[in-house]
Every structure is written in C-alpha cells, then in structure tokens.
C-alpha positions as CSV (number, residue, x, y, z in Angstrom):
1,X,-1.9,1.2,-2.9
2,X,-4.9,1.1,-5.3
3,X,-5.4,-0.8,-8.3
4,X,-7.6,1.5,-10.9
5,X,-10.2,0.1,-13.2
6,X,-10.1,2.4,-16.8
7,X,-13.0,3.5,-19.2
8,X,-11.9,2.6,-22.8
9,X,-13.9,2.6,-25.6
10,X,-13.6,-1.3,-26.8
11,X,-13.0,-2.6,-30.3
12,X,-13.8,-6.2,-29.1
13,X,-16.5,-8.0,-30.5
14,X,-20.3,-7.4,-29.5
15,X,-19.9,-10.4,-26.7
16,X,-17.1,-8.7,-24.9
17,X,-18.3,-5.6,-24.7
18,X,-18.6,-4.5,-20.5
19,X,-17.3,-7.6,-19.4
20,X,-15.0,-7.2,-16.1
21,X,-11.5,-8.7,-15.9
22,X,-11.9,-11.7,-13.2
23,X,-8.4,-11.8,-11.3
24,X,-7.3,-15.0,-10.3
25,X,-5.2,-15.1,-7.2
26,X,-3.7,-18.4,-7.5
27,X,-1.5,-18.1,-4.3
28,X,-4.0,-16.3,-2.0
29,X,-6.0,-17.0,1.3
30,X,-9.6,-15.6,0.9
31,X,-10.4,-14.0,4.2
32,X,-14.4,-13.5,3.3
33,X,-15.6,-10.3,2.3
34,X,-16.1,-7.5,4.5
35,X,-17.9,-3.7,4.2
36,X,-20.6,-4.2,1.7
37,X,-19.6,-7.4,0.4
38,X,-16.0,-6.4,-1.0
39,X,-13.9,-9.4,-1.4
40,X,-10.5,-9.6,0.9
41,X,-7.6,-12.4,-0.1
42,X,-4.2,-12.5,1.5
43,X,-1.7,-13.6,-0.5
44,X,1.0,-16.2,0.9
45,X,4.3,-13.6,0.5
46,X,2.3,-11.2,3.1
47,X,4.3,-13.7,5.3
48,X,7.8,-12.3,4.0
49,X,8.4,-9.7,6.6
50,X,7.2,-11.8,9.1
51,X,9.4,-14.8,8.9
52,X,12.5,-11.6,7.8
53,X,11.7,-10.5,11.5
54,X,10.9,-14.0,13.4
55,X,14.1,-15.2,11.6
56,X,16.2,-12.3,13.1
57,X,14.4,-12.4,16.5
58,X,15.8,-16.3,17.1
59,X,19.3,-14.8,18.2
60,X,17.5,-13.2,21.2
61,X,15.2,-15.6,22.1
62,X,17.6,-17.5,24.9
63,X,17.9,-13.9,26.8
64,X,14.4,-12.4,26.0
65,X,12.1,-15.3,24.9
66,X,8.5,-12.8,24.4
67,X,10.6,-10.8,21.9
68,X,9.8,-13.9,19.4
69,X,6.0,-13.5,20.2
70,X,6.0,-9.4,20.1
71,X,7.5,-10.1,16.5
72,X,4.8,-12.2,15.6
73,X,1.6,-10.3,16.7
74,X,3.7,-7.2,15.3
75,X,4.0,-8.1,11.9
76,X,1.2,-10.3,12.2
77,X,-2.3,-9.4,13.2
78,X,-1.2,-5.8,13.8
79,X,0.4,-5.2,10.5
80,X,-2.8,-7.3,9.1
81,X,-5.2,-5.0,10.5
82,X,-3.0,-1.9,9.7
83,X,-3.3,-2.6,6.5
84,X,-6.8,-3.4,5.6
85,X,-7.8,-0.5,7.3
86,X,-5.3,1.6,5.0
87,X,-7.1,-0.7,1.9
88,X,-10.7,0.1,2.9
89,X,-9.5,3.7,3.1
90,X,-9.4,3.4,-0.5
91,X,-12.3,1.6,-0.7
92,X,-14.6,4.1,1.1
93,X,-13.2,7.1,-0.9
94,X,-13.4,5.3,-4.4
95,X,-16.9,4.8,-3.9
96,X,-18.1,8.6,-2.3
97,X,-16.4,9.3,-5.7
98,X,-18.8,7.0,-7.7
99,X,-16.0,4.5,-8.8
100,X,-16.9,0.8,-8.1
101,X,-14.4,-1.8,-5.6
102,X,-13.5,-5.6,-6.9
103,X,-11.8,-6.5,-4.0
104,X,-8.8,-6.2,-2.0
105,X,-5.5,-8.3,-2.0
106,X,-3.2,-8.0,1.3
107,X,0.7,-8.6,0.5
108,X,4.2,-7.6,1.8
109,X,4.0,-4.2,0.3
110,X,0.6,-3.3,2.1
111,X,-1.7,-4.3,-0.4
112,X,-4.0,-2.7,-3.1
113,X,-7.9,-2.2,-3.8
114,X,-9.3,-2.9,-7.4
115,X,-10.7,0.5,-7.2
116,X,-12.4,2.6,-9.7
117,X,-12.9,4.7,-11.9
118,X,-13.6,8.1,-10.4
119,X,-15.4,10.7,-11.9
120,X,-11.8,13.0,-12.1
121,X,-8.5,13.5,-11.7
122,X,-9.8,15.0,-8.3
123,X,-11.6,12.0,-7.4
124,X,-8.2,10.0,-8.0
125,X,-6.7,12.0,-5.9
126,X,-8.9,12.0,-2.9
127,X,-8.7,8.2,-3.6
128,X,-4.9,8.1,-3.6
129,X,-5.2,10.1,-0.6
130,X,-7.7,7.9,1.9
131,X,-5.6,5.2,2.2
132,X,-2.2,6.9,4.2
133,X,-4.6,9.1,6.1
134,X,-6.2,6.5,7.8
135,X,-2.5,6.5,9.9
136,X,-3.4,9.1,12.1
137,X,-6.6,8.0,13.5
138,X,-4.6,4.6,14.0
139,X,-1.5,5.8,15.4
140,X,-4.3,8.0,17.9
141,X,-5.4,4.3,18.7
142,X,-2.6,2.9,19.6
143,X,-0.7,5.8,21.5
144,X,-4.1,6.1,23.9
145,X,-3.6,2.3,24.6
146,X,0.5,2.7,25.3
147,X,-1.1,5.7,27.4
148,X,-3.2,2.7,29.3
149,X,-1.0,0.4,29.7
150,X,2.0,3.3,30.4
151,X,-0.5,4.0,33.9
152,X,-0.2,-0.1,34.4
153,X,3.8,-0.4,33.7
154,X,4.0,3.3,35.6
155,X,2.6,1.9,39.4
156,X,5.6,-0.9,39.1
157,X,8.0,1.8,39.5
158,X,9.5,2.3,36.1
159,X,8.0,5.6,35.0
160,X,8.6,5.9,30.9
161,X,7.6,8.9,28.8
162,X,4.6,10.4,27.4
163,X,5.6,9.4,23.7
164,X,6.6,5.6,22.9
165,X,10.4,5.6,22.1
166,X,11.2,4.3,18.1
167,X,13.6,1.5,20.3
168,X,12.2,-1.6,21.6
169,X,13.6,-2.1,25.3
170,X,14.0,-5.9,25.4
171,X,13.8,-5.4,29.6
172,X,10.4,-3.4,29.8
173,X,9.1,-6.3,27.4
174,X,10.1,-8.9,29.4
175,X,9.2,-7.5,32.9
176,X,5.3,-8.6,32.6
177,X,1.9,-8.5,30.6
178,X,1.8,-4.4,30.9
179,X,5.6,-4.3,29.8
180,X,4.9,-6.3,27.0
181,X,1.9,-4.8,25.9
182,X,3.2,-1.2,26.3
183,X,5.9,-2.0,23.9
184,X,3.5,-4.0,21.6
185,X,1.3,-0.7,21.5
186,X,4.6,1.9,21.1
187,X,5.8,0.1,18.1
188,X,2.2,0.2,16.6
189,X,2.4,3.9,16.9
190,X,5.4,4.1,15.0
191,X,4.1,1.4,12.4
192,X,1.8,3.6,11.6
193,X,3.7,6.8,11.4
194,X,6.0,5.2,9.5
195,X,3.2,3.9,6.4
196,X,1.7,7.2,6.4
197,X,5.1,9.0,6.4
198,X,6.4,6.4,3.5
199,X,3.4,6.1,1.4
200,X,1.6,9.9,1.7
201,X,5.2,11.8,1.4
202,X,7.6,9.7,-0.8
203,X,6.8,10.1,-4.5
204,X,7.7,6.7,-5.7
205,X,4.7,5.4,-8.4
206,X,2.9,2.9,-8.1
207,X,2.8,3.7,-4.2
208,X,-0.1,6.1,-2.4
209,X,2.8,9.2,-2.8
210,X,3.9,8.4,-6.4
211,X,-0.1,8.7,-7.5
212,X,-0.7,11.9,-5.3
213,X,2.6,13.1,-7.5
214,X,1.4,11.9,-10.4
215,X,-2.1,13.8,-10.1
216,X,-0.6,17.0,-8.6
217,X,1.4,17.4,-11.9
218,X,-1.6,17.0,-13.9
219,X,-3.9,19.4,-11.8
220,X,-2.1,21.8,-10.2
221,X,1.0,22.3,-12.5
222,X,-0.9,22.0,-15.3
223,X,1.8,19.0,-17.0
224,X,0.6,17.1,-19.9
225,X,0.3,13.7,-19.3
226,X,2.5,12.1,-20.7
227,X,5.5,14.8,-19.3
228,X,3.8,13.7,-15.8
229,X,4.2,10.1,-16.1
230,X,8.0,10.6,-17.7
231,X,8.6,13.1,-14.6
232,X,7.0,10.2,-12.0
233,X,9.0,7.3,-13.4
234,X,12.3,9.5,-13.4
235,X,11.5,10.2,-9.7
236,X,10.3,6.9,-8.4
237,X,13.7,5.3,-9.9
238,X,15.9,7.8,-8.6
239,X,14.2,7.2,-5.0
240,X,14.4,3.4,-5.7
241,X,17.7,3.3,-6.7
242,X,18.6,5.3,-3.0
243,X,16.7,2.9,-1.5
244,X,18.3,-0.2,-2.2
245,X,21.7,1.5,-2.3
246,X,20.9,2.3,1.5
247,X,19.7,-1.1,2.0
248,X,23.2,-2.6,0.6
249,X,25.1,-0.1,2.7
250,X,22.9,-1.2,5.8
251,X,23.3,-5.0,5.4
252,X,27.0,-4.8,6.0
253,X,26.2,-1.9,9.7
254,X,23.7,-3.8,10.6
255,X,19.7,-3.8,10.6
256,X,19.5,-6.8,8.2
257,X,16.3,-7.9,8.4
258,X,14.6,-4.2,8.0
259,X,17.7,-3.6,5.1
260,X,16.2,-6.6,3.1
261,X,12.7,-5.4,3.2
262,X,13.6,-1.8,2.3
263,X,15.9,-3.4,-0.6
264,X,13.2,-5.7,-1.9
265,X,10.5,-2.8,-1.9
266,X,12.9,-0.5,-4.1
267,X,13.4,-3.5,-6.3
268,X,9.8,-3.2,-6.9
269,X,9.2,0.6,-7.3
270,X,12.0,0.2,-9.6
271,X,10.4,-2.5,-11.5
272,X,7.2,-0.5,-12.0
273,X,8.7,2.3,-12.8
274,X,10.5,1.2,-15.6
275,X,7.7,-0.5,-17.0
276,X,5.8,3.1,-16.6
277,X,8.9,4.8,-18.4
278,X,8.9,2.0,-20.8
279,X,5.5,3.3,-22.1
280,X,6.1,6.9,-21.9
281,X,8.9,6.2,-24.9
282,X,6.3,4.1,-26.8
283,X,3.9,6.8,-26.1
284,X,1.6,3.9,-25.3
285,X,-0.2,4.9,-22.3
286,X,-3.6,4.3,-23.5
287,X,-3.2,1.2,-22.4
288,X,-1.3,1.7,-19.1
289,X,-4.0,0.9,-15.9
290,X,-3.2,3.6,-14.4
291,X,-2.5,6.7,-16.6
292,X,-4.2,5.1,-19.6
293,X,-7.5,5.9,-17.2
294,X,-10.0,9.0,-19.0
295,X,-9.4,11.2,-15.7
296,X,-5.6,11.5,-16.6
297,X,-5.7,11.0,-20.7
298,X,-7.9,14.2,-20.0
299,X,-5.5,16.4,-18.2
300,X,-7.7,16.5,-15.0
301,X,-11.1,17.2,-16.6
302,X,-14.2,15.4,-15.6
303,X,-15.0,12.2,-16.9
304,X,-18.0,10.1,-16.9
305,X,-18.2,6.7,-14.6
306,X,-20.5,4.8,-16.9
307,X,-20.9,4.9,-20.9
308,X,-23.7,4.3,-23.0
309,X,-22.3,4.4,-26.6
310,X,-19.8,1.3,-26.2
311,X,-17.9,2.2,-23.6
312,X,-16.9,-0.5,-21.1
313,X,-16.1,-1.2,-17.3
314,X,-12.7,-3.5,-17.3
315,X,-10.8,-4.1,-14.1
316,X,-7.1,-3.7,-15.2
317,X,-4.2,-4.8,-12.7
318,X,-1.0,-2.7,-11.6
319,X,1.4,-3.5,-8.6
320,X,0.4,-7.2,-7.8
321,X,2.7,-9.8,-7.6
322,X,4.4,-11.4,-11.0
323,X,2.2,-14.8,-10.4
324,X,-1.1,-13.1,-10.1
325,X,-2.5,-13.6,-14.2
326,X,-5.6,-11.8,-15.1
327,X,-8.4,-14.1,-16.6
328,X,-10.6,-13.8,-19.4
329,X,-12.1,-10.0,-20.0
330,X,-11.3,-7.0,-22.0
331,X,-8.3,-5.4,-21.0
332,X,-8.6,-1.9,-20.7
C-alpha cells in the first residue's frame, strides 16, 4: 500500500506555505532507516496476525511442538521482511518517477510508504504497481531454497514434489532441521503468491489493486474522476462485504484464525471505502489524499512535482491505523 503526498495550491498564511505534515506514530517501533535514509517504524498491531496464528498453533503444540516456532518465524521475520521489501517497492518506483518518500510504516495489513507525488497518472500507476511485483522475485527466492533443502529432506528417503504443497505437513516439519525448513520455505512461496495475487488482482481501494483500478479508469477508459472514484468505492465494498461474509461463514467450518484476519481486513476496505464514497456525494475530492492529488484531478495528464507560484509539498495520510494523528502542517 502507498500513502500519496498531493500538490495543492494553499490558502494558508505566508508561514505555512511548503511546510510538510510530520506524522506522529504514537504506537510504533522505529526500526532505523534504511535505502537512502528513508525512515521505517513498525507499529505494535503488526503483531495481530501473529499472536491470531501462535494462539491457534497452542492446540498442536503437545503432538508437534516446532509447529509453535514455524508460526513465529512465519508471520514474524518472514512476513517482516516480505513486507518491506513490497514497501521499498514503492519507494524505489515513487522516486524514478520524481515523487519524494517520508517513510514507511509496517502493520497487519502490509504496510504503506508516504510516497509522492509523481509526475502523472502513469507515474501513479507504475508506483501502485512496484509494490505486488516485488512477489515474484521473492517467491523465486524462496522456491530455489525449498528446492535446497527439498535435495536435504529428499536423501532421508521421503522424496516430495517439485512445487511446495499450499498444506503444511505437521510430520515432514517435525522429522528434522531440513523438514522444518523445507516447510518454512514452501509456505514463503505461497505467502508470497498469495500478497501479490491479493493486492495486484483484487480491486479493493485503498489496497495496491484498488489504485491500479482506480488509475486504469482514468487512463485507459477514459472515466472522469469523480465517476472513477464512485466506480472504485462501489467495487471495493462489494468485494469487502464478500469478504467478511466468507470469513463469518468460515468461522463456524473451520480456519478461524485465517477467517478473522480476512474478516478484519474487509472491515477495513470497507471502512475506506465508504469514506471514499462519502466524498464522491459531497463532490469533495479536492481534499481526498488520494484522488484529490493533480495527476488524478487532471484526468491522467501530466503534472508538475514542484511549484513555484505558491504551490506546496504536504504529506497527507490514507490507510493507517485510527490512532495514528497527523501533526502540525498544511493538509493537502
């Protein structure tokens, strides 16, 4: 996910004029800064899924006791890593495209980049873009080490396939280092298929897909922008509302823990897509951090990155958690 900073032509007073927004991130963990100084902060629910998973691993853990540690470096350092490299995808494309990077913020739902802006509508897209494709070189990563470890596990005498199966065999797991670590490795091949799959091909807003819809609209179909962000909103609810209807329907068949995640994310789209929908009827999107921004007020033609009659560079916040307040700065 990326956060977009906006051009806007400010009517604050002479002292305000091209201040940034500072973000506060009152219940974050700052990791440093990384790749040309860029900021990184973790914020305390990235730990949601984790203790979902660790929580429904205890069941097993008289029977198959490393199943408790695979779910911890899974949805810990793996799904850490994952993610920041998805982030820095962002990050890397925003600024080929000129746009400048505040920082990025890791959290249950991935995570976003205060990206931006970019030159174009084309720029946006290329930055909504970066982020999911930086999968497939991962999932490349991690299928040649389950191929590594495969050979290891292989010479014991249990010969498993080519492709990592989506299950977790508790017995392969427990049978030794290369058991455990062949399992660790599959599952991180289909982490990653499944982030690329769910944020590059679902067209929920504010996530990677719902911002590739959003843009495609605008470019290629040639929508006015305010139909586009009506038409994304409409689409990201409907898919929201499917998703926690599924993840109701699940909790009672079984797959709790992965139901409550799926049910808490479409709570979220769901949330964010109102609010988008919300402005679209009060034809207020000026002031919206995303589609307010000059590259989609101006139906896909170029814009500039930098002013010099007034104009002014505010980082504006979209998709971070409800206790993340932004400080003092001119709101784009």
């Amino acid at each position: 996910t990326t956060m977009t900073a906006t051009m806007a032509e400010s009517p604050a007073a002479p002292s305000q004029v091209a201040t940034t927004t500072k973000l506060s991130f009152p219940s974050s963990i700052s990791l440093g800064s990384c790749i040309g100084g860029v900021p990184i902060k973790l914020h305390l629910s990235f730990f949601l899924l984790l203790l979902i998973e660790f929580i429904s691993s205890i069941r097993l853990a008289a029977d198959y006791p490393l199943y408790m540690l695979f779910v911890v470096v899974l949805y810990g350092p793996v799904l850490l890593l994952t993610i920041l490299v998805h982030e820095f995808g962002h990050v890397f494309a925003t600024k080929r495209q000129g746009g400048e990077v505040g920082g990025v913020v890791l959290w249950p739902l991935g995570g976003f980049a205060l990206c931006g802006p970019t030159e174009s509508l084309s720029g946006e897209l290329k930055v909504a873009l970066a982020g999911p494709l930086t999968h497939i070189p991962q999932m490349f990563f991690w299928w040649m080490i389950y191929l590594l470890v495969k050979y290891e596990f292989d010479m014991t005498g249990n010969a498993t396939g080519i492709w990592p199966s989506f299950s977790i065999f508790l017995k392969t797991m427990s049978t030794g280092p290369a058991g455990f670590f062949q399992v660790l490795a599959g599952e991180a091949v289909w982490l990653n298929i499944i982030l690329c799959g769910f944020n590059l091909c679902i067209p929920a807003y504010p996530l990677d897909g719902g911002r590739v819809f959003a843009a495609g609209l605008i470019l290629k179909l040639k929508v006015e922008p305010l139909k586009a962000a009506f038409v994304t909103a409409m689409t990201a609810m409907a898919i929201s509302t499917t998703m926690v209807a599924y993840a109701i329907v699940r909790l009672f068949t079984g797959g709790a823990s992965f139901s409550l995640y799926l049910g808490l994310v479409g709570l979220y789209v769901f949330y964010e897509s109102f609010e988008l929908n919300s402005a679209v009827k009060r034809n207020d999107l000026k002031n919206h951090p995303i589609f307010g921004g000059k590259c989609y007020q101006s139906g896909g033609a170029n814009s500039a990155s930098s002013s010099s009659d007034g104009g002014d560079l505010t980082m504006a916040e979209v998709s971070a958690p409800a206790d993340i307040p932004a400080e003092e700065g001119v709101m784009a």
